[in-house]
C-alpha positions in Angstrom: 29.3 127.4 30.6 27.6 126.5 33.9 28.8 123.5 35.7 26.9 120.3 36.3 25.2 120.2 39.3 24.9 117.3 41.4 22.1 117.7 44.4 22.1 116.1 47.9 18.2 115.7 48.7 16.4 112.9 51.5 14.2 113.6 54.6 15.8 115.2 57.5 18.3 113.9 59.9 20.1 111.5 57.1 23.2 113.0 57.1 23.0 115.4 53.9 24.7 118.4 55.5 27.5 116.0 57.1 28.2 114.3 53.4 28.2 117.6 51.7 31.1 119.0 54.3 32.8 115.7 54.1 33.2 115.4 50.3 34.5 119.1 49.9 36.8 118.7 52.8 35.7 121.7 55.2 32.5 123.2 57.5 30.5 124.9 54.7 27.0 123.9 56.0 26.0 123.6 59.6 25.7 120.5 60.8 23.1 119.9 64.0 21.1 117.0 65.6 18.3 120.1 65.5 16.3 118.8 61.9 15.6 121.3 59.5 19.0 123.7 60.0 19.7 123.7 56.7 17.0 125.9 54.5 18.6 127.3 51.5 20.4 125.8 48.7 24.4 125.5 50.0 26.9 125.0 47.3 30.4 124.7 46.6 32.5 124.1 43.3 34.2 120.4 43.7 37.8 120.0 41.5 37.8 116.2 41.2 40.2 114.6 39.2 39.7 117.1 36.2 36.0 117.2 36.8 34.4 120.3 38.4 31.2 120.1 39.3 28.6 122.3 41.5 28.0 120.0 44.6 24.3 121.2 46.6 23.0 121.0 50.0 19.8 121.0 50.3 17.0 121.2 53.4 14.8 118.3 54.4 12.0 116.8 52.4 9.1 116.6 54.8 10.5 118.8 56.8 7.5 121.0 59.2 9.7 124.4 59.8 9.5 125.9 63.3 9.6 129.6 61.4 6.6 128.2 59.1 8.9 128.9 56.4 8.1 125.0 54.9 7.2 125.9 51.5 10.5 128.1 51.3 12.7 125.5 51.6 10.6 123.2 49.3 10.8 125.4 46.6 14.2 125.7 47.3 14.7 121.7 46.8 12.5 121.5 43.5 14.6 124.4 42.2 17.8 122.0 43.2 16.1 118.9 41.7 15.2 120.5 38.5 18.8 121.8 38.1 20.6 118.8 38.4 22.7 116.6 36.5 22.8 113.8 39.0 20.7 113.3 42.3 21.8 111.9 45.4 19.3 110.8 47.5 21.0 110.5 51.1 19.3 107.3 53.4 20.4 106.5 57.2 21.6 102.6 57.4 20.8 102.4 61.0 17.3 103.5 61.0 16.5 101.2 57.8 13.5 102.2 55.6 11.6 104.9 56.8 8.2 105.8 55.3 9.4 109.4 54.1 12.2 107.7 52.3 9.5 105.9 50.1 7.7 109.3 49.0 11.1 110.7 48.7 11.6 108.1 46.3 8.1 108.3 44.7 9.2 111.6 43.4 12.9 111.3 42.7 10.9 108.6 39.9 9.8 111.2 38.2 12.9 112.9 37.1 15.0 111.8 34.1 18.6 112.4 35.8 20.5 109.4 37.2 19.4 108.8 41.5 22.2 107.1 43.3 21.1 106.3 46.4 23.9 106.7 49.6 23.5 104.8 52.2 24.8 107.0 54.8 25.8 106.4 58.9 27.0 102.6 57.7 29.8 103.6 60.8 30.3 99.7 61.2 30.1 96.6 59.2 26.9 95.4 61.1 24.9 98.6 59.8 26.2 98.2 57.2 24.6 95.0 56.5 21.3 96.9 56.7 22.1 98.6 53.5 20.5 95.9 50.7 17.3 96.8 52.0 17.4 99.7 50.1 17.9 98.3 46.7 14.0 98.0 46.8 13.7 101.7 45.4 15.4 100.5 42.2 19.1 102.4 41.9 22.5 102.0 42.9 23.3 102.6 46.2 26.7 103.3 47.6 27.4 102.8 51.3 29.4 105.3 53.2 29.9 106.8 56.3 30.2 110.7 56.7 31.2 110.4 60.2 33.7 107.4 59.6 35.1 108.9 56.3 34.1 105.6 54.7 32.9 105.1 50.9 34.2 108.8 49.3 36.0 106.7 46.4 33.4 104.6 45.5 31.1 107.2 45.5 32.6 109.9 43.2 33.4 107.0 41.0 29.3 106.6 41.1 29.0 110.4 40.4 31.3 110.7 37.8 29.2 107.9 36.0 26.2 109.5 36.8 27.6 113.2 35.0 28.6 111.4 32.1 25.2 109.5 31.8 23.8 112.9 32.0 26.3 113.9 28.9 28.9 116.0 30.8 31.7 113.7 29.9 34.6 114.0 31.6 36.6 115.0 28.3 34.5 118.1 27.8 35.9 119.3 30.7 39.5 118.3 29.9 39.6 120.9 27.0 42.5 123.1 29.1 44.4 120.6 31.0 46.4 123.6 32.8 45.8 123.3 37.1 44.7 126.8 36.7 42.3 126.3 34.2 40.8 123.4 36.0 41.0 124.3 39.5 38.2 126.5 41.0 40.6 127.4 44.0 43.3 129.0 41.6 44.1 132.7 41.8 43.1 133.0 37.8 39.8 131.6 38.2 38.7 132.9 41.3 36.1 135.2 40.9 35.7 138.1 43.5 34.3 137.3 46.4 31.7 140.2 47.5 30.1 139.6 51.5 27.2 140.6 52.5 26.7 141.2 55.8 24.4 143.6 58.1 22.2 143.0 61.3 19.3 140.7 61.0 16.2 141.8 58.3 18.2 144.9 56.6 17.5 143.4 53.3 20.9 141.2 52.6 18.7 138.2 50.7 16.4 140.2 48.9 19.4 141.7 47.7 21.0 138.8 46.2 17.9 137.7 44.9 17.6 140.8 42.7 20.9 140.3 41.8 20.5 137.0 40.5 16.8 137.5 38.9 15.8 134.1 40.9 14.5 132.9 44.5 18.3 132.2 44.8 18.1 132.9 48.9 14.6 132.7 51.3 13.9 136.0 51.9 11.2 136.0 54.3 10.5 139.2 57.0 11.0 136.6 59.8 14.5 137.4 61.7 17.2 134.6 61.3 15.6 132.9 58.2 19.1 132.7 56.9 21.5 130.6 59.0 24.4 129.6 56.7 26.9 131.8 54.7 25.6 131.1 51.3 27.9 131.3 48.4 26.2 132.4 45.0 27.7 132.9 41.6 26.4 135.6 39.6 27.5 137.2 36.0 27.2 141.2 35.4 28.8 143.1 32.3 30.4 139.0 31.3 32.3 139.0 34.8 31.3 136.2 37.3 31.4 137.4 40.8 30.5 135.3 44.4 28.1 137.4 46.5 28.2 135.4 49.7 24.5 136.1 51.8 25.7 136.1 55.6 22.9 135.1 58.4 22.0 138.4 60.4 23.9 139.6 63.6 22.8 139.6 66.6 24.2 140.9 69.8 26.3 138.7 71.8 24.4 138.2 74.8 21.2 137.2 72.5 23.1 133.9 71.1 20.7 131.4 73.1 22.0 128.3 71.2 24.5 126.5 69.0 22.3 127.2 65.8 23.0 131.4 66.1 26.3 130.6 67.6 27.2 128.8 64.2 25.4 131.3 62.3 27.6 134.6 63.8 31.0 132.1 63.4 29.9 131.5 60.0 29.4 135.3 58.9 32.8 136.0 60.8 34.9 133.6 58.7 32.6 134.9 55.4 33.9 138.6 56.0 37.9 137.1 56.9 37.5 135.0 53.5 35.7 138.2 51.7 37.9 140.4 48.3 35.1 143.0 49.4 32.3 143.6 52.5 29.4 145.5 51.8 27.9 146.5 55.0 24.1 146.9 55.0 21.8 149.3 57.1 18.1 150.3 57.2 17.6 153.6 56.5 14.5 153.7 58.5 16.9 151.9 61.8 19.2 153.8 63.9 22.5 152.9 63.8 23.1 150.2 66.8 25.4 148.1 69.4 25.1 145.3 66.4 26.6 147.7 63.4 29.2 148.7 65.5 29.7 145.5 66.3 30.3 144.5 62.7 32.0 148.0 61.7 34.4 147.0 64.4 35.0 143.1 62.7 35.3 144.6 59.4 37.9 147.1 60.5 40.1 144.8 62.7 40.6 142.4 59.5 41.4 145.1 57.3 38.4 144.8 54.8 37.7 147.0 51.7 34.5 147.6 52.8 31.1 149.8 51.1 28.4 150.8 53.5 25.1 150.0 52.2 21.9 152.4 53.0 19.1 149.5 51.9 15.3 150.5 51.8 15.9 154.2 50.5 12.7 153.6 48.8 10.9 153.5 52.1 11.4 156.4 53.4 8.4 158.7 53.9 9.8 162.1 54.7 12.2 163.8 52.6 15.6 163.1 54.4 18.7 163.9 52.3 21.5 161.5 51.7 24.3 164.0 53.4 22.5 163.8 56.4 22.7 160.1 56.4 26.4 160.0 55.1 27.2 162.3 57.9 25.4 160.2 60.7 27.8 157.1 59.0 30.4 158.9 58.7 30.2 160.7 63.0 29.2 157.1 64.2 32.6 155.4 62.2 35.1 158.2 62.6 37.9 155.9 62.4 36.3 154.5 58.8 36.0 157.7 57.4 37.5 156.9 54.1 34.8 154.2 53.5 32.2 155.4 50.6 28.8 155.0 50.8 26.1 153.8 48.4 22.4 154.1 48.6 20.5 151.3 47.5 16.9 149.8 47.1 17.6 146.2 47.0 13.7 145.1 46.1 14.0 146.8 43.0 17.3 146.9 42.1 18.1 150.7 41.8 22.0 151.4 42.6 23.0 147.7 42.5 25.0 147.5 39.1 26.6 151.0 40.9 27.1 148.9 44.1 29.0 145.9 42.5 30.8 148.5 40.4 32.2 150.0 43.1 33.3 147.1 44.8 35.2 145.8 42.0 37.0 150.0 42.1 37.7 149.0 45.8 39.1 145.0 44.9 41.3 146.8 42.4 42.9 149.1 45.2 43.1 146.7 47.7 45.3 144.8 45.0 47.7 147.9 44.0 51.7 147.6 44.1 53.5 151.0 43.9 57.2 151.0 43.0 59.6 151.2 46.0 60.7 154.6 44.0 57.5 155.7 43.7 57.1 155.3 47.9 60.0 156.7 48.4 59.9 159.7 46.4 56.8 160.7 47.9 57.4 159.7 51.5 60.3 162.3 51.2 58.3 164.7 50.0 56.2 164.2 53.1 58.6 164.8 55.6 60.3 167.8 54.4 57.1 169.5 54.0 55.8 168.6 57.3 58.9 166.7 59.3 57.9 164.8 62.3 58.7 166.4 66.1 61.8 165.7 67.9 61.8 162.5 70.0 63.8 163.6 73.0 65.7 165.3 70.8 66.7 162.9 68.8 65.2 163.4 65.1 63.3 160.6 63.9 64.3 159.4 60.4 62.9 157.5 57.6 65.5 155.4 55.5 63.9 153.8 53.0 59.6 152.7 52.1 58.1 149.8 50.2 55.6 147.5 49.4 55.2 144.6 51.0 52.0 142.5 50.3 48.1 143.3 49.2 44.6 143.0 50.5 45.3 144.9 52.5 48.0 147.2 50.6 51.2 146.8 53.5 53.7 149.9 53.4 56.9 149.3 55.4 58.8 152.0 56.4 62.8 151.3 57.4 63.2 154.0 60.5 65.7 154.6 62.8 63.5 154.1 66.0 59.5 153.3 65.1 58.3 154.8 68.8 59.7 158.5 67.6 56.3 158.2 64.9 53.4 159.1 67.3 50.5 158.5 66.1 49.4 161.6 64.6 52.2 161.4 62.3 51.7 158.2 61.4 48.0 159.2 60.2 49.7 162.2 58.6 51.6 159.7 56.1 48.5 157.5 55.7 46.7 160.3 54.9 49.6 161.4 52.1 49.9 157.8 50.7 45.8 157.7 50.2 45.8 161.4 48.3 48.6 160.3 46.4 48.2 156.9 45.4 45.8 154.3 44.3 44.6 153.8 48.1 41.8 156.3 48.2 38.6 154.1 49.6 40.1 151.1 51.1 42.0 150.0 54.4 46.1 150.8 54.2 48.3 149.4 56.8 51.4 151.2 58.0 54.5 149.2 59.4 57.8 151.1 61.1 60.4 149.1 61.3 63.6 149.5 62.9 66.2 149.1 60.0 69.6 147.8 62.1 68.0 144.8 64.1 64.8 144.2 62.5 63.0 144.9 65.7 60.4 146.9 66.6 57.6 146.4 64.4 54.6 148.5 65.0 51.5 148.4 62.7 48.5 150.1 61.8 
């Protein structure tokens, strides 16, 4: 069953973005004195009190987009108003009454879901005096400040009421009163989270958009329309998975402001917090400093990882997929292991292989192997190809397990973990991902010296 939503709409500048990240407790949408950063619909799943609901940030009304992308994000407000269970229509205390507030009003009228109106930026008790004035649109307002952390109580107690109003009564959701049934955080109920991340206009939105059979993201062919990490739910085969749409890359020198340096720190933490990465590329681009650049992130952090060819369908000449695979394969030596799926995200073709595959790889990256099984085969290893002498001294392996997941972490007890060079090392990895469940995604390696617990080397 789909969770109420409650939507976050008002002109620009009013402090929607700032509430939204206040009430969940973190930095999900950017927050700027720039109007008009936010442009798609950001949400997050809010546990409060036994009630979970499907808070949403939404872009400016009124707002005249630099990238003429206007009607985008207005679509992308009417598709939040006519979703949700309760509005909150977001005001600024200090500025009063603004004539944009009235037509924001005007057409919050027309909806049959309860409007609270917030009185937001009441940072003192003399602006917060101003607040009565807006009783004149006709709702309960509640006054808080974002910036102060002022008001939260008072308004959730207003949202709750405005939920049950809607008929999403708090019992319904009260069925299973287990934490892990109520909490969307839990381990149980966390869906896999899939990122999607790729240099700027290779086709990431479109993408999601097929994949949810709605205008879920603005897809648009001008470069940076997406500058938030965008969480979206999605259901395929009666699984729910979170594809998160990352803003494009861009190299490092080209950040010019705080906007695409929020944007790049944003996609970063989306590929750290990612089960799986899918890593896009246009077939009809070379491969450049950017993709490394990515390539590079999603190595570093150990990332079961896909790399998506988008746009096959464009392609004029006939050009097979080896000669492709190979290019991907030459240009990421080290990431040789990672398979590779071609895709035409406007229509769709490959997808349901594509998410497929990345539930194969969240499966691997969650693997335990018995500490027999490790060790059985470890020895089998080294007698059939034992590693060199180390000043002649013979390096020796006493005893291999598991350690943790995502990534899968092998420790190996050794009498001295410089005698492994590294050859030798990739010699075992190589054994371990033949042999075991480890085939397609990142495995790290850690010698350790057995008698003082020193010498930890990783890989």
């Amino acid at each position: 069953m789909p969770y109420p939503q409650v939507a976050i709409v008002g002109r620009p500048n009013v402090g929607k973005s700032s509430l939204f990240n206040w009430l969940i407790g973190d930095r999900i949408s950017i927050v700027d004195s720039v109007a008009g950063v936010t442009r798609d619909r950001i949400t997050y799943l809010l546990d409060h009190e036994g009630r979970t609901f499907e808070l949403v940030d939404t872009g400016g009304i009124g707002i005249v987009d630099r990238d003429d992308l206007s009607e985008h994000i207005e679509n992308q407000i009417q598709i939040a108003l006519e979703s949700a269970a309760v509005v909150l229509f977001v005001v600024d205390a200090r500025e009063g009454v603004m004539p944009l507030d009235e037509e924001v009003a005007r057409r919050l009228r027309t909806l049959s879901v309860p409007v609270i109106c917030v009185v937001n930026k009441a940072d003192t008790e003399h602006e917060a005096r101003f607040a009565n004035d807006f009783y004149r649109f006709g709702w309960d307002i509640v006054i808080v400040s974002a910036l102060q952390k002022r008001g939260r109580s008072a308004l959730m107690v207003a949202i709750e009421n405005g939920l049950q109003a809607s008929g999403f009564g708090l019992q319904e959701s009260k069925a299973d009163s287990s934490p892990e049934a109520r909490s969307p955080k839990s381990e149980a109920f966390r869906p896999m989270r899939i990122a999607i991340v790729g240099r700027r206009n290779v086709g990431k939105s479109t993408f999601i958009n097929t994949l949810t059979n709605e205008e879920r993201v603005i897809a648009s062919p001008i470069p940076g329309t997406t500058r938030d990490s965008i969480d979206v739910r999605f259901e395929l085969d009666g699984k729910t998975f979170i594809a998160i749409d990352t803003p494009g890359f861009r190299k490092r020198k080209s950040v010019k402001d705080d906007l695409d340096f929020y944007s790049s720190t944003r996609a970063e933490r989306s590929i750290r917090m990612a089960d799986v990465v899918l890593m896009f590329f246009d077939c009809s681009s070379q491969i450049g400093k950017v993709d490394k650049q990515l390539v590079g992130y999603i190595e570093k952090h150990a990332k079961p990882c896909i790399f998506v060819v988008n746009k096959w369908d464009l392609m004029t000449e006939h050009m097979l997929t080896e000669r492709w695979a190979d290019y991907l394969h030459e240009t990421f030596a080290t990431m040789w292991y990672v398979p590779i799926i071609f895709i035409t995200g406007l229509t769709g073709k490959n997808s349901k292989r594509l998410i497929n595959h990345a539930q194969m790889l969240y499966t691997q990256s969650r693997t335990r192997v018995s500490t027999a099984t490790l060790n059985k085969l470890v020895a089998a290893a080294l007698e059939y190809n034992p590693p060199p002498l180390y000043y002649h001294r013979k390096p020796k392996i006493y005893y291999v397990t598991q350690t943790d997941v995502q990534p899968p972490e092998i420790v190996l007890m050794c009498n001295n973990p410089d005698m492994f060079a590294a050859d030798y090392r990739r010699y075992l990895t190589s054994v371990l991902r033949d042999e075991l469940d480890f085939g397609e995604v990142p495995l790290r390696l850690v010698f350790k010296k057995r008698d003082s617990g020193t010498g930890d080397d990783a890989e």
